[in-house]
C-alpha positions in Angstrom: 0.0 0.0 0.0 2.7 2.7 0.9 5.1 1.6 -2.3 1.5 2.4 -4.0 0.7 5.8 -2.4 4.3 6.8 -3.2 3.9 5.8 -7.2 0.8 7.7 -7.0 2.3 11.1 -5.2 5.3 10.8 -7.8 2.9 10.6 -10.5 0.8 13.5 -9.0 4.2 15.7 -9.3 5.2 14.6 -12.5 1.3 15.9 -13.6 1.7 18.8 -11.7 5.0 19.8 -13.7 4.3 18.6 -16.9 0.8 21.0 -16.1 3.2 24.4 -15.2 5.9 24.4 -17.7 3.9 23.2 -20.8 0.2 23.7 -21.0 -0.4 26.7 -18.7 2.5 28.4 -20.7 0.6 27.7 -23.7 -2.3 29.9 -23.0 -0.1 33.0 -23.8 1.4 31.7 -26.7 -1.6 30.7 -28.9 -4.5 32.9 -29.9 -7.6 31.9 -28.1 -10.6 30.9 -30.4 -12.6 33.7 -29.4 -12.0 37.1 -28.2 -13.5 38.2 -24.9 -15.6 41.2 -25.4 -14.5 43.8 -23.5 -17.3 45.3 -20.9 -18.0 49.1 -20.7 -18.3 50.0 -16.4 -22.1 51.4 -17.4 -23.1 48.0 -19.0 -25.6 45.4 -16.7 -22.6 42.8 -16.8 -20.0 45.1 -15.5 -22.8 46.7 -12.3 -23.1 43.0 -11.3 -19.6 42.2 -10.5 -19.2 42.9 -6.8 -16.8 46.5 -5.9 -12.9 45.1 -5.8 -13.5 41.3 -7.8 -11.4 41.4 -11.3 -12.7 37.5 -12.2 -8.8 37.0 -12.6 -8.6 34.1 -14.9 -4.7 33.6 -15.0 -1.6 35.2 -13.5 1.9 34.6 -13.9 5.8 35.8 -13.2 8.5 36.5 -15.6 6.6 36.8 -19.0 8.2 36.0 -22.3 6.4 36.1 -25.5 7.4 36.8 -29.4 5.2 37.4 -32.2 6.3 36.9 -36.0 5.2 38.1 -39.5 5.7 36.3 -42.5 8.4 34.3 -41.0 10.6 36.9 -38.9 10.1 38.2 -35.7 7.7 41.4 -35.6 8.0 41.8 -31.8 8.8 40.3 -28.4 7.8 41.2 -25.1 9.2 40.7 -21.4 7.2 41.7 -17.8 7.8 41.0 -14.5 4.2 39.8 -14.3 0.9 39.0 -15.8 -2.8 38.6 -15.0 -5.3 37.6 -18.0 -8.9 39.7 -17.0 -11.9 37.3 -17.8 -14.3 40.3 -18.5 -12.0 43.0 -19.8 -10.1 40.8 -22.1 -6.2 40.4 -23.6 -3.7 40.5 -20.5 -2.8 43.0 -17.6 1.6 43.4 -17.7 3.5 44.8 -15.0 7.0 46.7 -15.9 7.1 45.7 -19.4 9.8 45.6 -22.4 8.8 45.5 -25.9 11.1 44.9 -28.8 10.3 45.9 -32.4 12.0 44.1 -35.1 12.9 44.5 -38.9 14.7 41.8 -40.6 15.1 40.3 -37.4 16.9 43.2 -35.9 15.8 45.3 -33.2 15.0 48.9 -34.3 12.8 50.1 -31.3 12.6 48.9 -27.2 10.1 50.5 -25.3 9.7 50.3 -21.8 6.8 51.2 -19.1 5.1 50.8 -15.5 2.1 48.4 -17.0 0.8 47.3 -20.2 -1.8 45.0 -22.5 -2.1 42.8 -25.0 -4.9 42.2 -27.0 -5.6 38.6 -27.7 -6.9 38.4 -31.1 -5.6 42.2 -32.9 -2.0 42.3 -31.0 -2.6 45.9 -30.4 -0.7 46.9 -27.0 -1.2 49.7 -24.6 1.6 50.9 -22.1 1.4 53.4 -19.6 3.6 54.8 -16.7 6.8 56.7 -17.3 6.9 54.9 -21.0 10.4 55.3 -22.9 10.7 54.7 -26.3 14.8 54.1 -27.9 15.1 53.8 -31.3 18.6 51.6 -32.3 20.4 54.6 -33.2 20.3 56.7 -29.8 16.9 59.1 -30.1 15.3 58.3 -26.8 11.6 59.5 -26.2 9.3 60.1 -22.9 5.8 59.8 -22.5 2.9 59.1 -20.2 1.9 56.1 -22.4 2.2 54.5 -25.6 0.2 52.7 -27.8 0.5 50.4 -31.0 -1.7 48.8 -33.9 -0.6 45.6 -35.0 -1.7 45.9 -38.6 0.0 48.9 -39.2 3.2 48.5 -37.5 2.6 52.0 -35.7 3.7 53.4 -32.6 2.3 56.5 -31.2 2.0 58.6 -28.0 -1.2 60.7 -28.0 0.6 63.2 -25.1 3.2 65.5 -24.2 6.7 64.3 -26.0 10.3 65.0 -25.1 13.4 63.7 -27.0 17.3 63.7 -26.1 18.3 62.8 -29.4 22.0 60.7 -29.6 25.4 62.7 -28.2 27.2 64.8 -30.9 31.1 63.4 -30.1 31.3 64.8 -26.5 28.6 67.6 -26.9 25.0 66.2 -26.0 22.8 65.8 -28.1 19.4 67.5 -29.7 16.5 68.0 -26.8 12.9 68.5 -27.8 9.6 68.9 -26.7 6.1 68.5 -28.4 2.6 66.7 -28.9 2.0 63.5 -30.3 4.6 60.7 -31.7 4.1 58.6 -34.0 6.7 55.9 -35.0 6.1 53.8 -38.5 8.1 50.6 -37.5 8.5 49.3 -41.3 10.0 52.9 -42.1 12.0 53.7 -39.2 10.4 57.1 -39.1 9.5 58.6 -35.9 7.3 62.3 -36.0 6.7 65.0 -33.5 3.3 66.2 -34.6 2.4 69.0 -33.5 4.1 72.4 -31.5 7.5 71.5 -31.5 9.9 73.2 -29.6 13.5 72.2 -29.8 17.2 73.4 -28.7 21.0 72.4 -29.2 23.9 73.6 -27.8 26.9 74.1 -30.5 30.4 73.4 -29.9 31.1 76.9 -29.1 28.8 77.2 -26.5 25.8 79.0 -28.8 22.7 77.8 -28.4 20.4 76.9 -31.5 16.6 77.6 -30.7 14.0 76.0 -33.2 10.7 76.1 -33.2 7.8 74.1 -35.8 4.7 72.6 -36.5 6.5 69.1 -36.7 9.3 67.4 -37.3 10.7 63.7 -38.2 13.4 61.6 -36.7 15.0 58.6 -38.7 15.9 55.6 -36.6 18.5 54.5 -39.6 20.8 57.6 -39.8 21.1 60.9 -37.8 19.3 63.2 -40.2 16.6 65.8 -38.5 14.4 67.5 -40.0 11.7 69.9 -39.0 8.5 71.2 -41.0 5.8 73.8 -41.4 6.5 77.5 -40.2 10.0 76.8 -39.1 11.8 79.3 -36.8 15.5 79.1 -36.1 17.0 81.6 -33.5 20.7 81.7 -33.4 21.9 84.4 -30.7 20.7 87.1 -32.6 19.9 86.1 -36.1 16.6 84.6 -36.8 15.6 82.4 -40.0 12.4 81.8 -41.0 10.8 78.8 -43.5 9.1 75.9 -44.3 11.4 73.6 -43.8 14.7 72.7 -41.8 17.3 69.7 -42.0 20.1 68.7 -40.0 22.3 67.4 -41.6 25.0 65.3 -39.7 28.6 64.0 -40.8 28.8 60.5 -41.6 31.0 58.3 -39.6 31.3 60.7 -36.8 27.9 62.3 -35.8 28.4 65.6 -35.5 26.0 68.3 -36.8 27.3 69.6 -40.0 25.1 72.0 -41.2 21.4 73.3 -40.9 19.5 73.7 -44.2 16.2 75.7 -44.4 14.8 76.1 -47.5 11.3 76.7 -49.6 11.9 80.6 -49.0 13.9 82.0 -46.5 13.4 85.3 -44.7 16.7 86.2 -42.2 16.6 89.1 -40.0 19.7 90.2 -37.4 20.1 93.7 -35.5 20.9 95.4 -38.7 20.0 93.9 -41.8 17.3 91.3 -43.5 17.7 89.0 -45.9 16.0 86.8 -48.3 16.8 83.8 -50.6 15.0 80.3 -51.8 17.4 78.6 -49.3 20.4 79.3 -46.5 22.6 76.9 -45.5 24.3 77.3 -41.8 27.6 75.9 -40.8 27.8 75.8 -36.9 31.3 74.9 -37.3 32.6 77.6 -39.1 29.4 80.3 -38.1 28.6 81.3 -41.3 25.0 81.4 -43.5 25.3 80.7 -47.4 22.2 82.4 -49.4 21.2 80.6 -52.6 18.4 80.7 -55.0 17.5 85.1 -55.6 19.8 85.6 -52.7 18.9 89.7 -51.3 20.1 91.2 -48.4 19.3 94.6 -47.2 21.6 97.0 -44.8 20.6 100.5 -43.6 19.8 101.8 -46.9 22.0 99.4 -49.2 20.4 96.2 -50.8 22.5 93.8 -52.2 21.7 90.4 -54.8 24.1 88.3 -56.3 24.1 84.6 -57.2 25.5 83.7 -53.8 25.2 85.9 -50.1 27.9 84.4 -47.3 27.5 86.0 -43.8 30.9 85.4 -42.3 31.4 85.0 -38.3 27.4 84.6 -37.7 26.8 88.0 -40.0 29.6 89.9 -38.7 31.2 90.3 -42.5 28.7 90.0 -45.7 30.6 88.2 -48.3 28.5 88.5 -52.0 29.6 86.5 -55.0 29.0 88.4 -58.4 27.2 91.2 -56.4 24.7 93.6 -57.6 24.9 97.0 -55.7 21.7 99.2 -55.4 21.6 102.1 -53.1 19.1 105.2 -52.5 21.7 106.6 -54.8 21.4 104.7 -57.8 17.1 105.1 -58.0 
């Protein structure tokens, strides 16, 4: 009888752990058959579940969980913990890690306090102190973060800021604005809305911009910002549609600023206009091109190409036209 009792308790165990580490496992890693409806608080079905009961259906510790599209990895997932919700649906996560992949390589981690899963779309919601890091240094914070499986998007309906990745041993671009949106496929990552951004240059100036938007690429350092663009450098302002930085390659460090689609420059004591200007932080100087004009006191100047040497100090003009009060 007891050498029978003790086959029967080792069998119990062996049940028991077969149970743990393969089928209850297996609840996260397939798709159920059918989704649980979630259940709005003003419904009937939600007013009958007694004040504090969740109808818990599952929880477990130390999460793992990868999804793939068309054979390679889309994303993968870690949390400390997990609770599947009977009546809300998808799971509950505690201090989670995402991972976004493209050809199997991770372009985009983001972190936060908790998190869900949807169990039939994929989508995921994460909120608390959420930090999105694309593979090439920009590093984004927001209350929360959500994103649509189908699409492969990303996006943080909230306040934004960004320390984009150091310059050598300067730091790097910091900015602040409303809604992100990140297209994983593209590796594109937008600011949408009241952008406000500054860098300090090598010399200790600071470079103020301000814009409607502006897009971050998670495969190279370019930056660019769009839609009534306003650039303050000490006391030279430019004014356009549009502004890249551009960066040199194989080092990182900001080579020159580019705003273009009709540029109006003013300083202390001139203004000037062209289709485009060029800034070199390096050297301080501001190359007009495209109908360059610049007007000082009561002298206007055009050529083919305006250069405003030492940030403006000295106006260099290339094939210059003169016309003075004078002259008219």
């Amino acid at each position: 009888m007891k050498k029978f009792s003790g086959l029967f308790f080792s069998f119990l165990l062996i049940f028991l752990f077969v149970e743990i580490l393969l089928v209850f496992p297996s609840h996260l890693e397939e798709k159920p058959e059918t989704e649980a409806r979630p259940i709005e608080a003003s419904s009937p079905e939600a007013q009958n579940i007694p004040a504090g009961q969740t109808q818990t259906q599952q929880k477990m510790q130390g999460v793992h969980y990868s999804e793939s599209r068309q054979g390679t990895r889309d994303w993968e997932f870690f949390s400390e913990s997990a609770e599947s919700v009977e009546r809300q649906g998808g799971w509950k996560l505690r201090n989670v890690k995402v991972l976004f992949y493209n050809n199997d390589k991770v372009d985009f981690t983001v972190t936060g306090d908790m998190g869900k899963v949807e169990p039939v779309t994929r989508d995921m919601q994460i909120e608390g102190h959420v930090v999105t890091t694309s593979s090439n240094g920009y590093v984004f914070r927001s209350p929360s973060a959500f994103y649509k499986a189908t699409e492969r998007l990303l996006y943080s309906p909230g306040h934004v800021s960004m320390t984009g990745p150091p310059e050598g041993k300067e730091k790097g671009l910091f900015l602040e604005g409303e809604e992100m949106e990140t297209k994983v496929e593209e590796k594109i990552m937008t600011i949408k809305r009241q952008v406000k951004a500054q860098k300090v240059l090598r010399d200790g100036k600071k470079l103020e911009i301000f814009s409607e938007s502006a897009e971050f690429s998670g495969q190279n350092r370019m930056a660019k910002f769009m839609q009534n663009v306003s650039i303050q450098v000490e006391s030279l302002k430019m004014e356009g549609p549009e502004a890249t930085f551009e960066y040199r390659p194989g080092v990182d460090i900001l080579q020159s600023v580019v705003v273009k689609g009709g540029v109006k420059v003013s300083d202390v004591d001139k203004y000037a206009t062209s289709d485009s200007v060029r800034f070199d932080p390096e050297q301080n100087k501001f190359v007009f091109s495209g109908h360059p004009r610049v007007v000082q006191n009561s002298d206007e100047l055009t050529g083919e190409e305006i250069v405003f040497i030492d940030g403006g100090k000295r106006v260099k003009v290339n094939k210059v036209k003169k016309k003075t009060d004078d002259s008219q």
